[in-house]
MARROVO-513344 format. One record per residue (C-alpha): residue in one letter; x, y, z. Coordinates in steps of 0.5 Angstrom, whole numbers, plus 500, padded with zeros to 3 digits. Each point is the difference from the previous one (the first is absolute). Example, Ala and Ser with C-alpha at 12.3 -4.5 7.8 and 13.67 -1.06 7.14 Angstrom:
BEGIN
{residu = A&x = 525&y = 491&z = 516}
{residu = S&x = 502&y = 507&z = 498}
This chain:
BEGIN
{residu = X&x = 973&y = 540&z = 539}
{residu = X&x = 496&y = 502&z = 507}
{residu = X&x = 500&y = 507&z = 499}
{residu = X&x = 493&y = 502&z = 500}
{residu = X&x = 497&y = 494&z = 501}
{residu = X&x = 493&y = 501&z = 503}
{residu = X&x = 498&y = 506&z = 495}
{residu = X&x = 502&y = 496&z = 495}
{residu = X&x = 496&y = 495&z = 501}
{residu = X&x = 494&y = 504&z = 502}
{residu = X&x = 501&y = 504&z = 494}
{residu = X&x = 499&y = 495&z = 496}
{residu = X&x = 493&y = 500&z = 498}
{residu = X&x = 497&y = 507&z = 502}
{residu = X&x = 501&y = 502&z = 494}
{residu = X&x = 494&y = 495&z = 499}
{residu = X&x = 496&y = 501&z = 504}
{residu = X&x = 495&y = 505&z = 497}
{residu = X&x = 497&y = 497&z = 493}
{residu = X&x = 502&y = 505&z = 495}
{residu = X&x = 494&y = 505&z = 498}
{residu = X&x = 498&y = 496&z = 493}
{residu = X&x = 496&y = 503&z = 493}
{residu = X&x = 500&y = 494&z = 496}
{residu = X&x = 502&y = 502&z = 493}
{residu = X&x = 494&y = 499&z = 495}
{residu = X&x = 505&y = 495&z = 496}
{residu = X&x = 502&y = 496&z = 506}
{residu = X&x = 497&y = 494&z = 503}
{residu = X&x = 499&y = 498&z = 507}
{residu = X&x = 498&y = 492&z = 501}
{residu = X&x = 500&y = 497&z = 507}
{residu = X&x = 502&y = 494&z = 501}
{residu = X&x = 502&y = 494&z = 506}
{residu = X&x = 506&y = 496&z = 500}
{residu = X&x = 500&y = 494&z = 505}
{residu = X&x = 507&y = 499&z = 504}
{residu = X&x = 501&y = 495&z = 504}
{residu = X&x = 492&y = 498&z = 501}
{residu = X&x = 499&y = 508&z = 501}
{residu = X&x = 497&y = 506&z = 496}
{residu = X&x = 503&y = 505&z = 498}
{residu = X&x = 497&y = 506&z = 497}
{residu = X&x = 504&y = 503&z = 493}
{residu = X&x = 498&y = 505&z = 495}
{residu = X&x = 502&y = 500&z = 493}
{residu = X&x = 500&y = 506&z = 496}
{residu = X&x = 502&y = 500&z = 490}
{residu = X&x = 498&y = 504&z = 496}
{residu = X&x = 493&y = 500&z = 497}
{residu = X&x = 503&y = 499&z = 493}
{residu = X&x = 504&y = 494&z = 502}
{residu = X&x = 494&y = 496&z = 502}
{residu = X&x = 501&y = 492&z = 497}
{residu = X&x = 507&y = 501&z = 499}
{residu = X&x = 506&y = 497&z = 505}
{residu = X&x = 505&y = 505&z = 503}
{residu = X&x = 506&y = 501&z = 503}
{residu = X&x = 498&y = 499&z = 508}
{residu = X&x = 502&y = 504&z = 505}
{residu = X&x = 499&y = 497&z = 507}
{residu = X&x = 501&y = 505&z = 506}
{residu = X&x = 497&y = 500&z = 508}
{residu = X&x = 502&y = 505&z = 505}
{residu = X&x = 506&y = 501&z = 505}
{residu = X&x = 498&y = 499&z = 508}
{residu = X&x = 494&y = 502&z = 503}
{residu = X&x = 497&y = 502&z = 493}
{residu = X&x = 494&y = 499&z = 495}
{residu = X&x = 499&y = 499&z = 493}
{residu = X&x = 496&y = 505&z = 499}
{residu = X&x = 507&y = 506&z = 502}
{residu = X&x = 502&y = 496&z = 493}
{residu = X&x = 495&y = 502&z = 496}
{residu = X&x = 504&y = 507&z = 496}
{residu = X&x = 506&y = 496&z = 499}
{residu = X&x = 496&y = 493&z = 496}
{residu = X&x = 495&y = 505&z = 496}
{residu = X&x = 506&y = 503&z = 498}
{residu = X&x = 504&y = 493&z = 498}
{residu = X&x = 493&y = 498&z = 498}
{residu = X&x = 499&y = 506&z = 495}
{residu = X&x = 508&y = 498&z = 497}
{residu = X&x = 497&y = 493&z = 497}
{residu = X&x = 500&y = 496&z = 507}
{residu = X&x = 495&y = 495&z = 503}
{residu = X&x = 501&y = 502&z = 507}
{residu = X&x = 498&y = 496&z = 507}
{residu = X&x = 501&y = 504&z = 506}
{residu = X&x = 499&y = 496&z = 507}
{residu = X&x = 499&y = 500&z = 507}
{residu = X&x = 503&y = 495&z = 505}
{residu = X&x = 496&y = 493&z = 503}
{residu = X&x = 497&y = 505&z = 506}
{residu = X&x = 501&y = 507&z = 498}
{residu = X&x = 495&y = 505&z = 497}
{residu = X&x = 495&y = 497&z = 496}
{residu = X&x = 503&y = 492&z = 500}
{residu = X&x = 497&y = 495&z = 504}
{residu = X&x = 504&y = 497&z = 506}
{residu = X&x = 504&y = 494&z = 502}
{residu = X&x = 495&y = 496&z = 505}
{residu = X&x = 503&y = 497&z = 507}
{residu = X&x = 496&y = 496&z = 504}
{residu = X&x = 499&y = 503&z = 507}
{residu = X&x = 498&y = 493&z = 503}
{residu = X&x = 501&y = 493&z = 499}
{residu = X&x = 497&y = 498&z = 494}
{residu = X&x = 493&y = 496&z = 501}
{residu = X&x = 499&y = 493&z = 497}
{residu = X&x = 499&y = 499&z = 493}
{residu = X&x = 502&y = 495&z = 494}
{residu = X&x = 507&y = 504&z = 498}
{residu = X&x = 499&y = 503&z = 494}
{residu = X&x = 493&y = 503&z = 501}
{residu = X&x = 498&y = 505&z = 503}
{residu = X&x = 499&y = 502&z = 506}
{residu = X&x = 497&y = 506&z = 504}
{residu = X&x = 505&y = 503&z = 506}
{residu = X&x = 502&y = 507&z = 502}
{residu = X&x = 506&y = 503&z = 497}
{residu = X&x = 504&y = 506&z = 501}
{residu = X&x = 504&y = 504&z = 493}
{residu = X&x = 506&y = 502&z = 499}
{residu = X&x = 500&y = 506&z = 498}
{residu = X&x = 504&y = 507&z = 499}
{residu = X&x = 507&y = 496&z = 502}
{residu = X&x = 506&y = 500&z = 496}
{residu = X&x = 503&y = 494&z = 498}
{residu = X&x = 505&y = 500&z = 494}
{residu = X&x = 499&y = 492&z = 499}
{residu = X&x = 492&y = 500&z = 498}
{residu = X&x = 501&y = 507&z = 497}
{residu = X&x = 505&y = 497&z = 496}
{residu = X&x = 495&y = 493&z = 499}
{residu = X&x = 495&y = 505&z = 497}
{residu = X&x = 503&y = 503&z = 495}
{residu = X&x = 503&y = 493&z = 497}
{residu = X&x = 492&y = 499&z = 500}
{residu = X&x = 499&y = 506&z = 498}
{residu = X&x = 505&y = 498&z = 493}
{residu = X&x = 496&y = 493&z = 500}
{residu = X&x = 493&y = 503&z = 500}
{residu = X&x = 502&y = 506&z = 494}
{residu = X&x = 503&y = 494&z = 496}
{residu = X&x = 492&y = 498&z = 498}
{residu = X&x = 498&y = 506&z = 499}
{residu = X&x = 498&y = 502&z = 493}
{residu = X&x = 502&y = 508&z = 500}
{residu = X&x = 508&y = 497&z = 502}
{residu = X&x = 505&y = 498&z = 496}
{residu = X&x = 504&y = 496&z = 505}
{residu = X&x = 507&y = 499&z = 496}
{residu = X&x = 500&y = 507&z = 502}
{residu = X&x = 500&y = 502&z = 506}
{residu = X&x = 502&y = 505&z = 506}
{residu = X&x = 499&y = 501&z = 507}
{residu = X&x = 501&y = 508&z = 503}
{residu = X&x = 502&y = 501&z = 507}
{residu = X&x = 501&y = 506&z = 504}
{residu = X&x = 502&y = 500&z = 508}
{residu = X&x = 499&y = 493&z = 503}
{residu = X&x = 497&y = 498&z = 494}
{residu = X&x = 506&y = 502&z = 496}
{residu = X&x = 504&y = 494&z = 503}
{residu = X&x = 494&y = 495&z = 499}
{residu = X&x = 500&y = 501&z = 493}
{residu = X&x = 508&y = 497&z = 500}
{residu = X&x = 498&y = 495&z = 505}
{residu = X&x = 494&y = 498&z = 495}
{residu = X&x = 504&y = 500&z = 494}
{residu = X&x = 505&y = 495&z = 502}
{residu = X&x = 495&y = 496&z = 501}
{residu = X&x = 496&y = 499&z = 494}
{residu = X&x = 504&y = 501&z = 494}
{residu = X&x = 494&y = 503&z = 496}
{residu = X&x = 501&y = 506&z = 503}
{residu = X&x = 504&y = 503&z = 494}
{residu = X&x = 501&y = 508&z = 503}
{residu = X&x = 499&y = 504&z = 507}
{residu = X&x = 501&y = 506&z = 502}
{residu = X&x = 501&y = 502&z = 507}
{residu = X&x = 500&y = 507&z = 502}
{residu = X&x = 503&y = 502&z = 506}
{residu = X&x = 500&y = 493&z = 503}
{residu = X&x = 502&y = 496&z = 506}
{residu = X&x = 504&y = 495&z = 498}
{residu = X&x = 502&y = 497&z = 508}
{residu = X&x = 494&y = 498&z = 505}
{residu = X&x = 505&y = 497&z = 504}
{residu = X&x = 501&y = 507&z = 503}
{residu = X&x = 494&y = 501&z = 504}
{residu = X&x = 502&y = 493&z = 504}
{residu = X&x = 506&y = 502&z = 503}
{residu = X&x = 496&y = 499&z = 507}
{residu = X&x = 501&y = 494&z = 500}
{residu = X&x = 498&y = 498&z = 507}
{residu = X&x = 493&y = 502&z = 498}
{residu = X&x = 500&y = 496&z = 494}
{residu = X&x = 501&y = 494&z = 503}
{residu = X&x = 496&y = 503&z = 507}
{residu = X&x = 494&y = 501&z = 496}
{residu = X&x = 501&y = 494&z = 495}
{residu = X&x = 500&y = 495&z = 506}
{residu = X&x = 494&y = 503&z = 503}
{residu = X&x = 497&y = 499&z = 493}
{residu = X&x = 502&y = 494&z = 499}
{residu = X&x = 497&y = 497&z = 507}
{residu = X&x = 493&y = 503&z = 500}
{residu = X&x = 502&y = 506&z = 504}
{residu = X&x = 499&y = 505&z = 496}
{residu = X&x = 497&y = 501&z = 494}
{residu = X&x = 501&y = 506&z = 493}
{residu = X&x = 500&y = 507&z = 501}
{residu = X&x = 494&y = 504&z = 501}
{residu = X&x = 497&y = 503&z = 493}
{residu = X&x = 505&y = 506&z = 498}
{residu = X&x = 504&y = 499&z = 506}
{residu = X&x = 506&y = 506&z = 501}
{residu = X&x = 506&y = 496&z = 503}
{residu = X&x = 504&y = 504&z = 496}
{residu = X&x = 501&y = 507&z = 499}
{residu = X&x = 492&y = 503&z = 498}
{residu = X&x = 500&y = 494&z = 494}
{residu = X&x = 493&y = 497&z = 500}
{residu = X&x = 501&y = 493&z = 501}
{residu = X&x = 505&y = 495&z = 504}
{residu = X&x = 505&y = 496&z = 496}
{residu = X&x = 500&y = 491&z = 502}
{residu = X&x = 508&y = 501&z = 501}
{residu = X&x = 501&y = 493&z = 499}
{residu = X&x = 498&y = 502&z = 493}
{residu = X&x = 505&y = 505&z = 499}
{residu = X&x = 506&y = 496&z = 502}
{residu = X&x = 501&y = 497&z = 493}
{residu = X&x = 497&y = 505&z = 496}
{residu = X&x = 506&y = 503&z = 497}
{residu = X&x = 498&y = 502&z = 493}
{residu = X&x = 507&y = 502&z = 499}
{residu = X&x = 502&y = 494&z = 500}
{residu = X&x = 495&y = 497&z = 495}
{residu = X&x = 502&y = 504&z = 493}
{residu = X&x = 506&y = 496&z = 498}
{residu = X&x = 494&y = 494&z = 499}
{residu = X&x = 497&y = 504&z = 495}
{residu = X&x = 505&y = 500&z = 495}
{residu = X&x = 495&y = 502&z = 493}
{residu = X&x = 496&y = 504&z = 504}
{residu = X&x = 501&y = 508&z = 498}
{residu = X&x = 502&y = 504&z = 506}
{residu = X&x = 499&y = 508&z = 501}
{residu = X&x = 500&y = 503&z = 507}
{residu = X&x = 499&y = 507&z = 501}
{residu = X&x = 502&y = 504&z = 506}
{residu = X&x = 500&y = 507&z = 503}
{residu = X&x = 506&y = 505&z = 500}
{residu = X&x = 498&y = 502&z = 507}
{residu = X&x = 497&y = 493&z = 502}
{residu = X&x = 500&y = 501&z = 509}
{residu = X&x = 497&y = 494&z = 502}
{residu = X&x = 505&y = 495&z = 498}
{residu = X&x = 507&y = 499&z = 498}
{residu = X&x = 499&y = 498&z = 492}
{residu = X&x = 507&y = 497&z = 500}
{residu = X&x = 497&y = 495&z = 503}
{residu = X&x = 494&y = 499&z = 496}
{residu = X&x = 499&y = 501&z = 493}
{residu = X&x = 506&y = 502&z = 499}
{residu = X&x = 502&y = 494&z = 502}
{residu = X&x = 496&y = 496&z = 496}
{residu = X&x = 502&y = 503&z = 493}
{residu = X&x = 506&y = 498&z = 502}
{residu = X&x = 498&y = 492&z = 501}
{residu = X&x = 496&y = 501&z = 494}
{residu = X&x = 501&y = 495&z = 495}
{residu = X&x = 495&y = 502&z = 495}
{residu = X&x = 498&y = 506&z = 496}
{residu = X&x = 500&y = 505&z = 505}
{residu = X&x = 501&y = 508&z = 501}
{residu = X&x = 500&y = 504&z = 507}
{residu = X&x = 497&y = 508&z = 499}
{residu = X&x = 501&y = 504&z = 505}
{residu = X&x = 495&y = 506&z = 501}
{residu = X&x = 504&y = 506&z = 502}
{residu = X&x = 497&y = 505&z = 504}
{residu = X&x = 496&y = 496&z = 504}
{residu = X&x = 499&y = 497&z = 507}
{residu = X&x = 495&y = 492&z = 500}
{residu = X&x = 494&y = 503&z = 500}
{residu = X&x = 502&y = 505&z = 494}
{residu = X&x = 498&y = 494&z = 497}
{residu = X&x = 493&y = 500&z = 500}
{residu = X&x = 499&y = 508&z = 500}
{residu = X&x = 505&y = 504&z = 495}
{residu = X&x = 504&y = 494&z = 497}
{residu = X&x = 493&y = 496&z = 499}
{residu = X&x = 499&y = 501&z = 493}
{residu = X&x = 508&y = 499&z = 498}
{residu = X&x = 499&y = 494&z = 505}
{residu = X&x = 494&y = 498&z = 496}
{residu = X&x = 504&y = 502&z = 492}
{residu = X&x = 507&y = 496&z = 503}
{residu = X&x = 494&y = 493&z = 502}
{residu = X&x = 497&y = 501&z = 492}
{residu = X&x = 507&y = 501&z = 497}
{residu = X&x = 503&y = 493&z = 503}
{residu = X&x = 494&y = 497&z = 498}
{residu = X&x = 499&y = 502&z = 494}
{residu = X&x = 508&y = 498&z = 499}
{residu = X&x = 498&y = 493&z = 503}
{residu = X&x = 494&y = 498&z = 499}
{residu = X&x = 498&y = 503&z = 493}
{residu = X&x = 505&y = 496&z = 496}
């Protein structure tokens, strides 16, 4: 389960880091957007056919893995967008280009509670914390459940790396969610805390003021652009989430050749805990980041066929 721990996690967003090169085809739209989460903006993007404006489509949710953006999404949500999809594409409170969560960087000047007051305040930007990740898609899910193009019966949520796991997490929270397809996912946070004398050491110095968040896209671990809350990571454990969403359809996709972490441990796991529709792909020929090079449109084709399946009824 340790093998390659620090690559893994510093790999996983890489892929992402670089925004895709986009021609916007002419039948395909793009709207912005803002999803409030927890008081905070958060940038998205919609994308549809042209020739479905008016009419209420099947949803297709999907935000980037560790350290990326929306915008490395844009080939894969025109591609689900010109299959019939309404699709939102999101970037985490504090990452690209959403707003971030406010601390104040002082005691807080007197004023009547609940008003406004003036103070200095620092963000908390570009650090990886698995719970509010996963509190921004649980608003993501609200915010699109008003949306006129979405048909919120018919939801999914697609996840790759870091957010292949998030899309688990989210799922068996609200059972809206009715199909998600996770590629190449990390299913298990628990790993990147086995130091657990820094967690507690960090935490504790947190907690008394001693220290406060890291640095924007601080590298704690491996080259990976942005450090993890460890305390978070402690219970984050999709893995251990997949049994609690027993109708939603569950397909997990993995490379053949998959070098960064051991898949037993992942999504092959989850199939097995799986008590819905569900299905494990496994992509032959490749390592994880095959995924988004040679494999990316057979990823892409697999994504619309379970959604086709699950959401088309």
């Amino acid at each position: 389960m340790r093998r390659a721990l620090l690559p893994f996690f510093a790999s996983l967003a890489v892929w992402a880091q670089t925004p895709a090169a986009l021609q916007l085809p002419d039948d395909v739209q793009l709207d912005r957007a803002a999803i409030i989460s927890e008081g905070t903006r958060m940038a998205a993007e919609k994308f549809y056919l042209k020739t479905n404006v008016g009419k209420k489509l099947p949803c297709v949710l999907m935000a980037h893995g560790w350290g990326g953006t929306m915008r490395a999404l844009r080939l894969d949500a025109v591609a689900f967008a010109r299959a019939g999809y309404f699709v939102v594409t999101f970037d985490y409170r504090g990452w690209g280009e959403s707003d971030s969560r406010l601390v104040l960087a002082g005691p807080a000047p007197a004023h009547k509670p609940g008003d406004p007051f003036t103070a200095q305040v620092k963000e908390v930007r570009e650090v990886v914390d698995p719970l509010d990740f996963g509190a921004d898609w649980l608003n993501a899910i609200h915010w699109a459940a008003a949306e006129p193009g979405c048909d919120i019966e018919k939801l999914g949520l697609w996840g790759s790396s870091f957010s292949g796991g998030l899309v688990v997490w989210a799922a068996a929270r609200d059972s809206r969610v009715k199909a998600i397809f996770s590629q190449v996912g990390a299913l298990d946070g628990r790993q990147i805390v086995n130091d657990r004398k820094k967690l507690y050491d960090d935490s504790t110095k947190r907690a008394r003021g001693e220290i406060g968040y890291p640095a924007p896209l601080a590298v704690e671990i491996g080259q990976l652009r942005g450090a993890p809350i460890r305390s978070r990571f402690a219970g984050y454990a999709p893995i251990e989430d997949v049994a609690n969403a027993p109708r939603c359809a569950m397909r997990f996709v993995i490379a053949e050749k998959e070098e960064l972490f051991d898949n037993k441990d992942h999504a092959v796991k989850a199939y097995a805990l799986a008590k819905g529709p569900k299905d494990l792909v496994t992509v032959p020929n490749i390592p994880h980041y095959g995924i988004y090079r040679e494999a990316r449109q057979q990823a892409q084709q697999l994504a619309v066929e379970w959604f086709d399946k699950h959401l088309k009824k």
